[in-house]
C-alpha positions as YAML, in Angstrom:
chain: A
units: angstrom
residues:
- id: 1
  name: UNK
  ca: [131.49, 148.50, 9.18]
- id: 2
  name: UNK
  ca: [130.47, 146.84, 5.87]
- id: 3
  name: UNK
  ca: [133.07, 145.87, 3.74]
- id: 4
  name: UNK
  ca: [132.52, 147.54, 0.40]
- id: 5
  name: UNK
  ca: [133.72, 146.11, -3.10]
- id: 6
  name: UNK
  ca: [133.54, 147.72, -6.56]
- id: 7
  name: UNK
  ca: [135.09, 146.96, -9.19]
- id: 8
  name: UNK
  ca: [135.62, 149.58, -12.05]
- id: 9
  name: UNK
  ca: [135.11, 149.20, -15.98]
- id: 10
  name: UNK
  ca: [137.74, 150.78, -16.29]
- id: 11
  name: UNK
  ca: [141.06, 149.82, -17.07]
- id: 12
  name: UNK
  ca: [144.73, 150.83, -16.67]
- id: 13
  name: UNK
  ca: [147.60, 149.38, -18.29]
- id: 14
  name: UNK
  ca: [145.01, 146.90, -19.81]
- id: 15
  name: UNK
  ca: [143.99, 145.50, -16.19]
- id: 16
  name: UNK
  ca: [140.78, 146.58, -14.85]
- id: 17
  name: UNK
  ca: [141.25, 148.31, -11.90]
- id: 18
  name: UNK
  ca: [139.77, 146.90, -8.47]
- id: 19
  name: UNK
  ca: [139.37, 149.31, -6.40]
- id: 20
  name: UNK
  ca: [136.99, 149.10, -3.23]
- id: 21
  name: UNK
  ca: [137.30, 149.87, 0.81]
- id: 22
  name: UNK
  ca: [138.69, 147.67, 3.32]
- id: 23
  name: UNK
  ca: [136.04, 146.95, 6.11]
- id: 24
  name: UNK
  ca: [138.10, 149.68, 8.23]
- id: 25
  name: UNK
  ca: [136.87, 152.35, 5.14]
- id: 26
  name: UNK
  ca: [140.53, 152.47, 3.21]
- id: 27
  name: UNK
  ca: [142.03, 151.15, 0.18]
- id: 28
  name: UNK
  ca: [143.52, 147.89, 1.08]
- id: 29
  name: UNK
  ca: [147.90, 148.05, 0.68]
- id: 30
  name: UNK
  ca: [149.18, 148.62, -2.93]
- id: 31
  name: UNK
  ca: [149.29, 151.19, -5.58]
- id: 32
  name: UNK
  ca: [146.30, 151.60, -7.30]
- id: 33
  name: UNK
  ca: [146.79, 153.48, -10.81]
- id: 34
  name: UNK
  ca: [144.64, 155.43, -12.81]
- id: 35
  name: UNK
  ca: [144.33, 158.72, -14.83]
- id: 36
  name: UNK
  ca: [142.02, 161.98, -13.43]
- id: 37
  name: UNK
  ca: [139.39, 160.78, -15.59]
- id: 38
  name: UNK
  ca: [139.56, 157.61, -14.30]
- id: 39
  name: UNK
  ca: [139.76, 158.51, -10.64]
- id: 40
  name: UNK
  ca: [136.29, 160.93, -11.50]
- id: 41
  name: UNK
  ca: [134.59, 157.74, -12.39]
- id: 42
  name: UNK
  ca: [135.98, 155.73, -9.70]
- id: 43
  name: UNK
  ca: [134.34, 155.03, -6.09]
- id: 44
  name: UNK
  ca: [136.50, 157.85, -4.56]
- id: 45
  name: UNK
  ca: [134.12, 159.80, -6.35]
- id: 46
  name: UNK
  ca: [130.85, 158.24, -6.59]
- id: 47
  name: UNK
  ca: [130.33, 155.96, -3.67]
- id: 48
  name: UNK
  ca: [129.27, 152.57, -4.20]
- id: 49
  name: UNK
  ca: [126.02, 151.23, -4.53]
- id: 50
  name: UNK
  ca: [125.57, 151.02, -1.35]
- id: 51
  name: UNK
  ca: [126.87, 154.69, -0.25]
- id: 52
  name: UNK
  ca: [125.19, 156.79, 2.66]
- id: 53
  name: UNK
  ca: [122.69, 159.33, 1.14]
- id: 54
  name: UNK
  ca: [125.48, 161.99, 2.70]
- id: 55
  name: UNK
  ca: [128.08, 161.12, 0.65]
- id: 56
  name: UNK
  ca: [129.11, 163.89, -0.37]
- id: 57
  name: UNK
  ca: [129.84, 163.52, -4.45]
- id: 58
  name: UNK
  ca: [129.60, 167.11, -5.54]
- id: 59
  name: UNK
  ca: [132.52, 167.87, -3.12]
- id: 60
  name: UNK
  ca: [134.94, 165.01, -4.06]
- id: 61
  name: UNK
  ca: [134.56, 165.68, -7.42]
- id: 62
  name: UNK
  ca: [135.34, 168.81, -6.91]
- id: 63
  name: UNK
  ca: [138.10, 168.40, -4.86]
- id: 64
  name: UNK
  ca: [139.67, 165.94, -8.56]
- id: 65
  name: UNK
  ca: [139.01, 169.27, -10.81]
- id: 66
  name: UNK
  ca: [140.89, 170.69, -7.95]
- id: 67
  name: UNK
  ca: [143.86, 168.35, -8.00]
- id: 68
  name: UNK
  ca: [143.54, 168.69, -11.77]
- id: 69
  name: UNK
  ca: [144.95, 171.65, -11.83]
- id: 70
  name: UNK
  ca: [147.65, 171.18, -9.84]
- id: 71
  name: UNK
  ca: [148.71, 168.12, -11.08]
- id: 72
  name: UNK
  ca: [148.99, 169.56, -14.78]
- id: 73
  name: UNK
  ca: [151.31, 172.07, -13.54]
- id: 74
  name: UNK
  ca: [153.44, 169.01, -12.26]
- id: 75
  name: UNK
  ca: [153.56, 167.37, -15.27]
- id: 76
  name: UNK
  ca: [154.39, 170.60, -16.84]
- id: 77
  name: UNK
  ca: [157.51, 171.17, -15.24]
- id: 78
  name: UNK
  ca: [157.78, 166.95, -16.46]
- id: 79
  name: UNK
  ca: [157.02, 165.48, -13.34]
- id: 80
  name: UNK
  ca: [154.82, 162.50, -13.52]
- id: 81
  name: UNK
  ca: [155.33, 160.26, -10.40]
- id: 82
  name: UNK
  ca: [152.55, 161.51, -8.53]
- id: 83
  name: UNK
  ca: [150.40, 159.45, -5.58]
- id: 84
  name: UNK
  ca: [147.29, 160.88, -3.76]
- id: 85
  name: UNK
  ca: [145.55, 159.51, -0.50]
- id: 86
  name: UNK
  ca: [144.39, 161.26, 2.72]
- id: 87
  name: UNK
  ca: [140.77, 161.67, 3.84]
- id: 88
  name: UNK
  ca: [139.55, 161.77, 0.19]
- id: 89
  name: UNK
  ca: [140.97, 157.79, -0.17]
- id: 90
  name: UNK
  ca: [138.74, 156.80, 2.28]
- id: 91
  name: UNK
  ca: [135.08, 156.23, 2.86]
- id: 92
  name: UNK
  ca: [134.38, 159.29, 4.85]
- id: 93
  name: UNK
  ca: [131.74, 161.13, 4.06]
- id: 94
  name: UNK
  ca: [133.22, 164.47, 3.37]
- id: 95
  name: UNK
  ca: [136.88, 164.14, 3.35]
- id: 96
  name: UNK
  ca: [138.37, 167.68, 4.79]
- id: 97
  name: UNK
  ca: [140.93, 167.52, 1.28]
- id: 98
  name: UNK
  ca: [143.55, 165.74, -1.10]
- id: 99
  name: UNK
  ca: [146.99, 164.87, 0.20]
- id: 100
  name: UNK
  ca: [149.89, 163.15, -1.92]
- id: 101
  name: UNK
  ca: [153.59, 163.25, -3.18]
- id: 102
  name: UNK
  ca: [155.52, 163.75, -5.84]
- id: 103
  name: UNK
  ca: [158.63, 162.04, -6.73]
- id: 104
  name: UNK
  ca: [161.81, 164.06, -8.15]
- id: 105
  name: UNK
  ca: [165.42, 164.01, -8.29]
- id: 106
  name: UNK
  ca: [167.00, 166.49, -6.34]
- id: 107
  name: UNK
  ca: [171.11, 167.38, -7.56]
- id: 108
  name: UNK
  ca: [173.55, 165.71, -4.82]
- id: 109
  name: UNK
  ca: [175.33, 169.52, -4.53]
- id: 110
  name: UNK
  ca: [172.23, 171.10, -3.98]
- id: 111
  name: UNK
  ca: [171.05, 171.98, -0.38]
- id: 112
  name: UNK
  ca: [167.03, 170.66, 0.28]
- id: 113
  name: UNK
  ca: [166.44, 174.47, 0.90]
- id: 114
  name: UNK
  ca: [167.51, 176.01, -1.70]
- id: 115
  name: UNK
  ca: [165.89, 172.80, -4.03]
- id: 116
  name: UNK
  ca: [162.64, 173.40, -2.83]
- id: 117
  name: UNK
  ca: [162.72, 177.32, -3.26]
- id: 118
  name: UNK
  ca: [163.59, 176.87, -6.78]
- id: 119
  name: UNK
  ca: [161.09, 174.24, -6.99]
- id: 120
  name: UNK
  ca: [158.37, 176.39, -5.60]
- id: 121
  name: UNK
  ca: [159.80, 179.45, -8.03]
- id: 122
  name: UNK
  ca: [159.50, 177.30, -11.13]
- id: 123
  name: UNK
  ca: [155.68, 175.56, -10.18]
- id: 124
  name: UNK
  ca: [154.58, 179.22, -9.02]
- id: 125
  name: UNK
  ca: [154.99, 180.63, -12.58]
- id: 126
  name: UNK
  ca: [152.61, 178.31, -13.40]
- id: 127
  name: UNK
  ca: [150.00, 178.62, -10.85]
- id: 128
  name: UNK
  ca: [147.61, 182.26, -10.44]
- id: 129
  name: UNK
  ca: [147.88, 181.94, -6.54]
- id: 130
  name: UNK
  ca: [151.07, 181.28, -5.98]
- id: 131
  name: UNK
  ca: [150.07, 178.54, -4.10]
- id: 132
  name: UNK
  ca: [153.67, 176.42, -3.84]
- id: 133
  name: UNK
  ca: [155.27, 176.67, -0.62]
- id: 134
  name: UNK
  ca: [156.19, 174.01, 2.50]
- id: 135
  name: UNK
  ca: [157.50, 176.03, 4.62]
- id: 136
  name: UNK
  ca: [155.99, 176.74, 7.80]
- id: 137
  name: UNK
  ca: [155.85, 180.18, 8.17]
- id: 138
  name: UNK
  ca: [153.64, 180.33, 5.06]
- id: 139
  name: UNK
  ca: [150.74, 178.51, 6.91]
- id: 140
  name: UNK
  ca: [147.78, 180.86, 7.35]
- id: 141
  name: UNK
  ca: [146.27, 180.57, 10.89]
- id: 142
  name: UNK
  ca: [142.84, 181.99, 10.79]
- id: 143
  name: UNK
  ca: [142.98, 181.95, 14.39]
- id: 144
  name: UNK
  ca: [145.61, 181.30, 17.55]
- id: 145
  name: UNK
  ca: [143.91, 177.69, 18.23]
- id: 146
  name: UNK
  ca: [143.56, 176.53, 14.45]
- id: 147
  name: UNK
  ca: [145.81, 174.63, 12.65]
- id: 148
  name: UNK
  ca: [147.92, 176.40, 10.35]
- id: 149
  name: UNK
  ca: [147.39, 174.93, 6.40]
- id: 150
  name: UNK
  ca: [149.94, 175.77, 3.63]
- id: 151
  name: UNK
  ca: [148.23, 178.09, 0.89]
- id: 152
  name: UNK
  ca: [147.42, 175.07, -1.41]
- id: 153
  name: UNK
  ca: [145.21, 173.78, 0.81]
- id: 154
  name: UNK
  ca: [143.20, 176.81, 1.08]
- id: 155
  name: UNK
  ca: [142.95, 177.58, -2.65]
- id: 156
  name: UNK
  ca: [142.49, 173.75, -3.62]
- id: 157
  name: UNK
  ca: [142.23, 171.98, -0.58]
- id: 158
  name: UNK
  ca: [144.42, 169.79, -2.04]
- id: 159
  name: UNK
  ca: [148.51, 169.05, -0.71]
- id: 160
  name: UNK
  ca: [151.50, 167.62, -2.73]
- id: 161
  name: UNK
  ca: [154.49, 167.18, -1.56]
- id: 162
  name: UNK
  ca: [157.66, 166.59, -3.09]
- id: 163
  name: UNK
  ca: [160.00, 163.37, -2.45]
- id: 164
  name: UNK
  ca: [163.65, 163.19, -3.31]
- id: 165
  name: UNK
  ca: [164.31, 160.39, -0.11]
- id: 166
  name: UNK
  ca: [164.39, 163.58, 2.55]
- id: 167
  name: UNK
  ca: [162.86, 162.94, 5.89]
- id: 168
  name: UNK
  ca: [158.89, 163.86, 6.11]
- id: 169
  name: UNK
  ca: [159.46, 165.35, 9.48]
- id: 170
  name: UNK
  ca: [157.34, 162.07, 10.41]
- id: 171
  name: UNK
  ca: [158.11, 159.05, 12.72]
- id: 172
  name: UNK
  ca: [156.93, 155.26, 12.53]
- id: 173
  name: UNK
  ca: [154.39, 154.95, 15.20]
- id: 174
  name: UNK
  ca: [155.51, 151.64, 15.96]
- id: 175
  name: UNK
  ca: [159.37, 151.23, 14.81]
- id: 176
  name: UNK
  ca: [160.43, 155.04, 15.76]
- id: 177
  name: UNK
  ca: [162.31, 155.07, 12.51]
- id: 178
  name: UNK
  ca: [161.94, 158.68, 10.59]
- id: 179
  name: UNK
  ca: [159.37, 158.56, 7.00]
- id: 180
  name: UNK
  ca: [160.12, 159.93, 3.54]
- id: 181
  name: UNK
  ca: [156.30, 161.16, 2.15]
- id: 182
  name: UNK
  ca: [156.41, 157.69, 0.00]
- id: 183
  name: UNK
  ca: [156.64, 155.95, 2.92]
- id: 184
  name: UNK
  ca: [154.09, 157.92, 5.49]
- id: 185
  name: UNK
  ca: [151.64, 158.05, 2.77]
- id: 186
  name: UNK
  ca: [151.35, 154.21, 2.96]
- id: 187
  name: UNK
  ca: [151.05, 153.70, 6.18]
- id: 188
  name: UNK
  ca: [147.89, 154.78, 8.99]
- id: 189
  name: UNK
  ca: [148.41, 156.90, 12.20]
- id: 190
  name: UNK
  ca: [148.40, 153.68, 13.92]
- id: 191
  name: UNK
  ca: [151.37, 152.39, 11.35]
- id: 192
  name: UNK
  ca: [149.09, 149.88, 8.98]
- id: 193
  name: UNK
  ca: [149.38, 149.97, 5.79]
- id: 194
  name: UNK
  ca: [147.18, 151.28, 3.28]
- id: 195
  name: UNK
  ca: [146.64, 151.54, -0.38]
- id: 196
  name: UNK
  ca: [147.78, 154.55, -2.70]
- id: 197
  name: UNK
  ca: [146.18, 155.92, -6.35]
- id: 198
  name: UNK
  ca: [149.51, 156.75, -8.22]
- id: 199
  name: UNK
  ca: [148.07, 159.13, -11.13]
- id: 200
  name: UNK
  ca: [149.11, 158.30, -14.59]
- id: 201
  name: UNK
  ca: [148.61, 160.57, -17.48]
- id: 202
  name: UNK
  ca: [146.12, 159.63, -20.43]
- id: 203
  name: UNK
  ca: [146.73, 160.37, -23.86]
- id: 204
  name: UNK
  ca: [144.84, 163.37, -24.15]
- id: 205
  name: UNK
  ca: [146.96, 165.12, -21.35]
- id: 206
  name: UNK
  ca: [150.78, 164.27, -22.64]
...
């Protein structure tokens, strides 16, 4: 695979932002940060110059006005430490969706159930769909052999999950030792790591 490079006019934080695909088609390790706007304009969008003819642009972009949504309703509630990767931070063609993390504190006397109901009843007065939920028996199954996806996913295609330093129900494929989100979100199946967009808000959105 051809190593693609791109480098944005863009900036963030007054440092243009260089982002581009490894030759294995992800975002080399580090935290890449930009706003929505930004990350409309940026290669996880558009491609590069040299992009397949069925790269699918329409879709990614939708899949940001997507995220867009959700997102505000995070910084709503005044949560801003939000990261994105999965498919859609890689050079695949059509990436199946969005996946990130949010971080938050979570009380010390407060039980991780109970933290993430309230959680989900505070973001779902926000959102038409009711969409915010982690628990398993809220994954639809359209059929016996299908993976179950939570709700998000099927109205946005988009996941976020929260991260207060609880385990990710994930392992280290190579150390064994159990993942919070920020750390399996930086890391490949195979245990490499990879880079991360961590989504600031502009101006216009505080």
């Amino acid at each position: 695979m051809v190593c693609l490079t791109y480098v944005l006019s863009l900036t963030a934080g007054g440092k243009p932002i260089d982002l581009r695909f490894d030759e294995n088609g992800r975002l080399p390790p580090g935290d890449y940060s930009m706003n929505l706007d930004e990350l409309a304009q940026s290669i996880l969008v558009t491609g590069d110059e040299d992009k397949d003819d069925a790269w699918d642009t329409k879709w990614r972009l939708q899949l940001v006005q997507n995220l867009r949504i959700m997102i505000q309703q995070l910084w709503d509630e005044g949560i801003t430490e939000i990261y994105i990767d999965g498919s859609f931070a890689t050079d695949k063609l059509h990436p199946g969706d969005i996946d990130g993390y949010f971080a938050i504190q979570k009380p010390e006397n407060m039980l991780d159930f109970d933290f993430e109901q309230e959680l989900c009843q505070r973001l779902n007065k926000r959102d038409d769909h009711n969409i915010w939920t982690w628990k398993d028996k809220d994954r639809k199954r359209p059929a016996a052999a299908e993976k179950g996806q939570l709700p998000m996913w099927w109205q946005y295609h988009v996941e976020m999950w929260p991260e207060y330093g609880q385990w990710s129900g994930q392992i280290h494929p190579l150390s064994g030792e159990k993942l919070t989100h920020a750390e399996l979100f930086r890391i490949t199946k195979a245990g490499e790591d990879k880079g991360i967009i961590k989504l600031v808000q502009s101006s216009s959105s505080r």
